[in-house]
N, C-alpha and C positions, 0 to 999 in steps of 0.2 A: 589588442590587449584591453583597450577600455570597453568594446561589445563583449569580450567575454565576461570581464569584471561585470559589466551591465545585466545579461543573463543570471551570473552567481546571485545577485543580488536580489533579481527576480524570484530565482527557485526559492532564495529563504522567504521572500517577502510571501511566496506561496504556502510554501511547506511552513505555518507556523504551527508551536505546540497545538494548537486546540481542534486544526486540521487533520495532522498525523494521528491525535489522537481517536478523531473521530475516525480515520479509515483503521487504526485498531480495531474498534468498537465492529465497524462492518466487516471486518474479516472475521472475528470474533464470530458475529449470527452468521455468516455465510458458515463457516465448519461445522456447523453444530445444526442449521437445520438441512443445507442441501443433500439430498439423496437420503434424507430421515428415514424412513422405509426400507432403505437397500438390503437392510439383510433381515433376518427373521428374529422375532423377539429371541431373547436369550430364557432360559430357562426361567428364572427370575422373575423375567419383564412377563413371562405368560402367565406365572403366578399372578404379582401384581394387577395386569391390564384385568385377570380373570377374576379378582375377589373385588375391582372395582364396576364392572360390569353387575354384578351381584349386588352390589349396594346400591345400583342406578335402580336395577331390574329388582329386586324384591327385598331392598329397604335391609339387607344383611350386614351385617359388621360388629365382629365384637373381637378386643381386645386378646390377641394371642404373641407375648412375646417373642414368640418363634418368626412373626411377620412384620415383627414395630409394630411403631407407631400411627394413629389414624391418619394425620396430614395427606401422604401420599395419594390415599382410597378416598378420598373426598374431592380433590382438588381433580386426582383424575374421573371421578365419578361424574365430577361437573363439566370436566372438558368433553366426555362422551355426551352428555347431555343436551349439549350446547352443538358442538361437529360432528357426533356421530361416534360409534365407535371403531377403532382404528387402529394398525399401528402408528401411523404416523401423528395419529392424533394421542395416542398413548403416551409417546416422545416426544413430545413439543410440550409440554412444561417443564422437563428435565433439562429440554433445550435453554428453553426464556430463564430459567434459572442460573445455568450456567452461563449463559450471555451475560447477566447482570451483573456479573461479579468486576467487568472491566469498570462498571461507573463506581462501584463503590471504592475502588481504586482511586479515581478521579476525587472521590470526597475526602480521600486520605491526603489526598497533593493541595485541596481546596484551604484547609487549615496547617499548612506548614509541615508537616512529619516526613513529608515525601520531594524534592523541588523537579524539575521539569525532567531531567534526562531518566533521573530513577521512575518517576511515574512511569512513563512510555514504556520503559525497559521490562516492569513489574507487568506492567499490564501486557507486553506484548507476551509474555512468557506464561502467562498464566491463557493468554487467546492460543497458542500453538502450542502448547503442553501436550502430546501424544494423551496422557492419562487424563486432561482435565477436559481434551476433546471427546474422546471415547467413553466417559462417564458424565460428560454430560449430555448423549446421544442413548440414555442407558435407563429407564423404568427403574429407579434404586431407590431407595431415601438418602442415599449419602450426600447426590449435589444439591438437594434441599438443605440439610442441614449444614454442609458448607457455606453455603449461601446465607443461611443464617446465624450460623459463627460470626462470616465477616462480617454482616449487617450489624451485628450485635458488639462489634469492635469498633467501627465508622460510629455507632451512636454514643457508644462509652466517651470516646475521643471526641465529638462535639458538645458530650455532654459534661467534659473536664474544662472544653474550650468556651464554652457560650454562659454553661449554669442552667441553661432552658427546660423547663419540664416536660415541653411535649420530646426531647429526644433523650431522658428517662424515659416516656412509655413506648418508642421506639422501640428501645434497648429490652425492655419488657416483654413484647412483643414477639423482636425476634429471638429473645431464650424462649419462650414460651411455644412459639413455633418449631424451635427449633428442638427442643422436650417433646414436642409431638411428633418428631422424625425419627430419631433412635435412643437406643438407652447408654448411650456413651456419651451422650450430651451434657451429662451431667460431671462427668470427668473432663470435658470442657471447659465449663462452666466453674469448676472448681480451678480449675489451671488460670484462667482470665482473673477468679477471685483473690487469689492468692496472692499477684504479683501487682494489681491493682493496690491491694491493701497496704499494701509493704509501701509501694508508691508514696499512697498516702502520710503513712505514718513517717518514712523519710523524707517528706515536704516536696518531692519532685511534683507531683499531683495535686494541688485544692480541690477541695471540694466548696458548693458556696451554700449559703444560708439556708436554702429549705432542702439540703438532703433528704434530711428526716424525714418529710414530707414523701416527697418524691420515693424516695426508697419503699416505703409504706404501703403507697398508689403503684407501684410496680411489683411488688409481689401481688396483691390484689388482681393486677391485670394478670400475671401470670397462673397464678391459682384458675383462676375463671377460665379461662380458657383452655387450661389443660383440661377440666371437670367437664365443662361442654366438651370436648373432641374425647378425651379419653368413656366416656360415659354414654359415647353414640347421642349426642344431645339427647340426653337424659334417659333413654331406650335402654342401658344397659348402667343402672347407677351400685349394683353392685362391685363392677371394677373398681369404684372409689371405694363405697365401704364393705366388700365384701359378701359374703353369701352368708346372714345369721351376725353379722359384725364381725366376722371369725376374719382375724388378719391373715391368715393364710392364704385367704381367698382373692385378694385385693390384689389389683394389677399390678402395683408397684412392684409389690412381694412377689410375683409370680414370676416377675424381670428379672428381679435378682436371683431368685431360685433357677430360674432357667439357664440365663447366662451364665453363673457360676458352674453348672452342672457342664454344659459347652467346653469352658475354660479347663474345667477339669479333663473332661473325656475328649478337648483335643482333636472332633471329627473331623473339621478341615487343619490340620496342626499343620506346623512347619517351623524351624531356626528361628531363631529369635532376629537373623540378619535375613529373613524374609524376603522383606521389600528392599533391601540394596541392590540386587543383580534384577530386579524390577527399574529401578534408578539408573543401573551401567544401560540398561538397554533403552529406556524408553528417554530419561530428563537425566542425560548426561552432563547437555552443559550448564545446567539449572546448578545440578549436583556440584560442579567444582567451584561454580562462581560461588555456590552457596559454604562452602568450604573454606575459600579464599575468605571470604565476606566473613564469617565468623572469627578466621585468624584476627583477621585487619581488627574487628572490635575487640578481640579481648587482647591484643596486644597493639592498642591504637597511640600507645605513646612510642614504639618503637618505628625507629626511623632507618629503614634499611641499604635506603641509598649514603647516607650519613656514614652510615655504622660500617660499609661497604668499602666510603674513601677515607675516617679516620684509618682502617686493618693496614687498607695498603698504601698510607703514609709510615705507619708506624714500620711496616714490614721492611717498605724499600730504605728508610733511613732509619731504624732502631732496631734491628732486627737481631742483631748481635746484643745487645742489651736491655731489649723488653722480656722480661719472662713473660711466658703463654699465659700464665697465671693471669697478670695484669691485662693481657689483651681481651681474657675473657670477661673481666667485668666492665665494659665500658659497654657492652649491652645496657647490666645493669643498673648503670652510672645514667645512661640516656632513659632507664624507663623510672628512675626516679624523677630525673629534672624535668620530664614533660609531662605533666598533668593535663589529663582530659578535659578540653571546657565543655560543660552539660548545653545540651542544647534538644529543643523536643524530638527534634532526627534521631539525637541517638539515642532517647530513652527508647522510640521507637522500635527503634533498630534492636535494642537490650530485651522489649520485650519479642518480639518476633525472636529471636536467637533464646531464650528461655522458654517460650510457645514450640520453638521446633523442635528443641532437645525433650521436654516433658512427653509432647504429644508420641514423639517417634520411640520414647521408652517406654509408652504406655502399650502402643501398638506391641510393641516386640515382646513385650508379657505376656499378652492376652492369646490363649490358644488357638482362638480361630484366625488363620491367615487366609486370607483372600483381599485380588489384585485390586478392588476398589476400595479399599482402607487406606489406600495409599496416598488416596487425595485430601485429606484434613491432615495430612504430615506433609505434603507438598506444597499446600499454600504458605506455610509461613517461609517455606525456603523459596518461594518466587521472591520473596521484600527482601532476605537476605542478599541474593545472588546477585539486587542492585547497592551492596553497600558501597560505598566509597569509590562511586564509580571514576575512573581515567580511560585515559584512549586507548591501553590496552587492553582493558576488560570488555569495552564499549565493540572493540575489532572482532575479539572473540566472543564475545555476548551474538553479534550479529551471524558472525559462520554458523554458531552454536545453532543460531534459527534455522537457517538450513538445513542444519542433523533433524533439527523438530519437527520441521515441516515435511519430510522424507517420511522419517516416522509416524506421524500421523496420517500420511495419506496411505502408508500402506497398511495400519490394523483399523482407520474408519472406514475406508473409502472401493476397498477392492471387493467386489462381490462375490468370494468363494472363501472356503474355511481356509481360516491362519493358521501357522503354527507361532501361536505363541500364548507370554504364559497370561496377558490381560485379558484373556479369553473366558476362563477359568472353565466354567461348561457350556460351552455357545451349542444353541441347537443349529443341526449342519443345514447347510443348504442343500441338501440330499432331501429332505423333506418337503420341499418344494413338487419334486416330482412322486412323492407317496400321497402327497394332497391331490395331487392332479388325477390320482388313480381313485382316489377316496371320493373326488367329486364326479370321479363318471361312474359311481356305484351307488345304486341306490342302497344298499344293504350292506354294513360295513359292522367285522368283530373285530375287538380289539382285547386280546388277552395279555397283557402282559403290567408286572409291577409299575413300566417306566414309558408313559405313553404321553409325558409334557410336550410340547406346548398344545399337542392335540384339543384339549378342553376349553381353551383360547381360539381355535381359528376356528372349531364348529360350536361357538355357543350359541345357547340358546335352543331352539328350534331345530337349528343345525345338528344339535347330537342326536336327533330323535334317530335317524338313519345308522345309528351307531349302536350297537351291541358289545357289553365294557364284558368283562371278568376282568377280575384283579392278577389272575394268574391263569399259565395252560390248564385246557381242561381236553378232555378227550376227542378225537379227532370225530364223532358224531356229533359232537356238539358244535362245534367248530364250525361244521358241514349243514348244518341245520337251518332249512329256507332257503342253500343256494348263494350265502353271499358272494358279491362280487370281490368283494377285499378280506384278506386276513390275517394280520397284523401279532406275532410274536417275537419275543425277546429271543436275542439268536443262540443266547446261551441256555434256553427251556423252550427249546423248536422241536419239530420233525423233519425228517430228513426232505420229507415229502411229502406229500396229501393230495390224493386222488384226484384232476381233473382239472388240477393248478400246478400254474407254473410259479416260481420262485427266485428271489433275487433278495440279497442283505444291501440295505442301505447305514448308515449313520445316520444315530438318532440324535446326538450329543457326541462333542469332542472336546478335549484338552491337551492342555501343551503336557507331553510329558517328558520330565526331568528327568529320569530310569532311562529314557531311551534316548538319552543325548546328554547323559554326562559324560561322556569317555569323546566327545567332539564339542564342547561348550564353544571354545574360539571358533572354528570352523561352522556353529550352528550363529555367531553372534551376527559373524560376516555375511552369510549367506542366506538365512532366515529361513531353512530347508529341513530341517529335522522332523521328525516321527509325531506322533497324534496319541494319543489314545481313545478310544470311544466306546461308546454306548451302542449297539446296534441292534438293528430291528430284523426280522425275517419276515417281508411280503410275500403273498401266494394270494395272485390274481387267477381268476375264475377262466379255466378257456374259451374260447370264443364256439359257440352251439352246445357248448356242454351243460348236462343240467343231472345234479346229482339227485338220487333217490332216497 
């Protein structure tokens, strides 16, 4: 007994907070960079990787709401600059991004709002998040501007805590970066303002002596640096004021015009309950904790083990002379006589539980639905899901990992197309083997509307061996020089073409809903259901053959 007590004693004397937290943090970079590369950019990430290659290689970039903000195309521009260009080097600041979010965690636990088991918990949930691992392995601007949400939250909250003006220009900073990632930053930004202010003006909050100051010097910082970034350092200053000064013309305006028009016309649309059966599948137990967690605050004076043994006292000896009436108000009766005592945890906690309800209402308005929006609605339910932690939440917090971890390794880590829906248009790995045939051709046409990520893997120099039309064009033309490769959409092909052989691959896939809603249980369990896709019609040249 005293050698075992002896060992127990040891493993804690091991495993302290600052240890576990640190092997969070390495699990954390371990999901997010190993096997970076493994699958092929997503349609997206070949846009991106390909308009930041352009700005390395010929100084290009100008401001089209349709693609954000500059941040992304610089940062990668300079990563290419620096290693080369890549996929993996593409993904590796999405990665380092998403890794960082575990310390600024740790900055929330450094000033009180968080204490040691919620930390761990928060943090460990946000390192195994199926969705916050797979988009931050992902060329987006979204886990940028995540990253600089929180950052810009961590600074607010030292800057309520300390008064210090360098984490005001923090806080500056990363709005201001974080405006440079996408145009819903600003409905962020408006959500953080609002509940701040309230804060203040109900005294939960001080602010200290040189706000004014500080306030001043932070929009300052943030003006200036949107004007550089958004303005192509200075290359393109009509985005600020326009073309003639004509407000139309002005980037801002252009966002709003654009997006609104989006919102209207609904391209990518879906339910306003969207991302919930995104949440049953991927951050289940994120989901209930975060559920629980929000009951527990807003009904945090009700005491239900209490409430539990006054019923069946009353029942088993008053049962015959309590009317139901009466037994129903002693809920009541207990949510009067216990008053919340304020404490920074829980304003915390108030704002994160008004952060996730705002955020997740905004999403579910906004017309465009797709699977990566779903991560600026899920970080505030990681802090939720550690509210008021006990050892039964703690039990099942832990299993829950194990749902997460299951789930992540099967839509990061498996090398062949998913069927699922965080995919949304991943180019297939069938393309793999259309490259292979591309690079043993010297002469390669490619007719067809939808030829992504192609423009990424041969840039440069690389497409000179390429021959585009935008669409089919007649089978002499097609045929002209002999190429060894010829590449059309399988829905504007020919059956056949003279002296080639033929095969459809998949050019792009998603999960499709239409063909596995009449099996949703049976598709949740088994992760087996239908595709839909994009596809291509190849017709490789045969071997001695040589058309005239």
């Amino acid at each position: 007994m005293q050698q075992a007590a002896e060992f127990s004693q040891k493993i804690k004397h091991f495993f302290t907070f600052e240890r576990i937290f640190l092997l969070i943090f390495i699990i954390t970079i371990f999901l997010r960079f190993w096997q970076l590369d493994l699958k092929l950019l997503h349609h997206d990430e070949a846009i991106h990787s390909w308009f930041s290659f352009e700005l390395l290689t010929k100084g290009a970039w100008v401001y089209d709401p349709s693609y954000h903000g500059p941040f992304l195309y610089y940062v990668t521009a300079g990563m290419f600059a620096i290693f080369g260009d890549s996929d993996l080097v593409a993904r590796a600041l999405p990665s380092l991004f998403g890794s960082m979010l575990i310390p600024l965690v740790y900055g929330i636990f450094r000033i009180g709002y968080l204490d040691k088991k919620q930390t761990l918990l928060a943090a460990l949930f946000i390192a195994l998040s199926p969705d916050m691992v797979y988009f931050s392995r992902f060329l987006r601007h979204d886990i940028f501007m995540l990253f600089f949400t929180l950052l810009l939250l961590v600074a607010i909250l030292y800057y309520i805590e300390y008064g210090h003006t360098r984490f005001a220009i923090i806080a500056a900073i990363a709005m201001a970066l974080g405006l440079c990632c996408k145009e819903e930053m600003p409905i962020i930004l408006l959500i953080f303002a609002l509940f701040f202010m309230y804060a203040v003006w109900r005294g939960t909050f001080g602010l200290p002596n040189g706000w004014k100051y500080d306030v001043i010097l932070g929009a300052f910082i943030v003006i200036t640096i949107m004007s550089i970034m958004y303005s192509a350092f200075g290359a393109h200053l009509e985005t600020l004021i326009g073309q003639n000064f004509a407000l139309q013309t002005t980037g801002w305006y252009k966002a709003v015009e654009h997006w609104t028009a989006m919102h209207n016309q609904q391209r990518l649309g879906g339910p306003w309950f969207f991302y919930f059966p995104l949440y049953l599948l991927y951050e289940l137990p994120i989901l209930i904790l975060a559920i629980l967690g929000t009951f527990q605050f807003l009904f945090k004076g009700f005491n239900a083990s209490l409430l539990i043994k006054r019923l069946k006292n009353r029942i088993l000896y008053h049962t015959s002379a309590t009317p139901i009436a009466e037994l129903a108000t002693i809920s009541l009766q207990q949510l009067k006589t216990q008053k919340p005592v304020y404490s920074k945890s829980e304003e915390f906690f108030r704002f994160c539980i008004y952060w996730m309800i705002l955020i997740t209402a905004f999403y579910a308005i906004v017309g465009e639905k797709v699977p990566w929006l779903i991560i600026p609605q899920l970080l505030p339910m990681c802090f939720i899901a550690v509210y008021r932690l006990n050892w039964q939440k703690m039990v099942f917090a832990i299993i829950g990992c194990m749902f997460l971890i299951l789930v992540t390794w099967h839509v990061a880590f498996i090398p062949v197309d998913i069927n699922e829906p965080i995919v949304q248009v991943q180019n297939s790995e069938d393309l793999r083997d259309v490259m292979r045939l591309i690079d043993g051709s010297d002469h390669v046409v490619v007719a067809s509307k939808n030829y992504w990520p192609l423009p990424w893997y041969y840039r440069g120099e690389r497409w000179n061996k390429i021959k585009f039309y935008g669409d089919i064009t007649d089978e002499n033309t097609l045929t002209e020089n002999n190429p060894g490769v010829i590449i059309l959409h399988d829905a504007a092909s020919y059956p056949s073409i003279q002296g080639y052989d033929k095969k459809t691959y998949k050019l792009g896939y998603w999960f499709s809903f239409y063909d596995n809603e009449n099996r949703l249980v049976d598709y949740y369990l088994h992760r087996d259901g239908r595709t839909g896709s994009i596809n291509i019609d190849v017709f490789t040249l045969r071997m001695g053959t040589r058309l005239t």
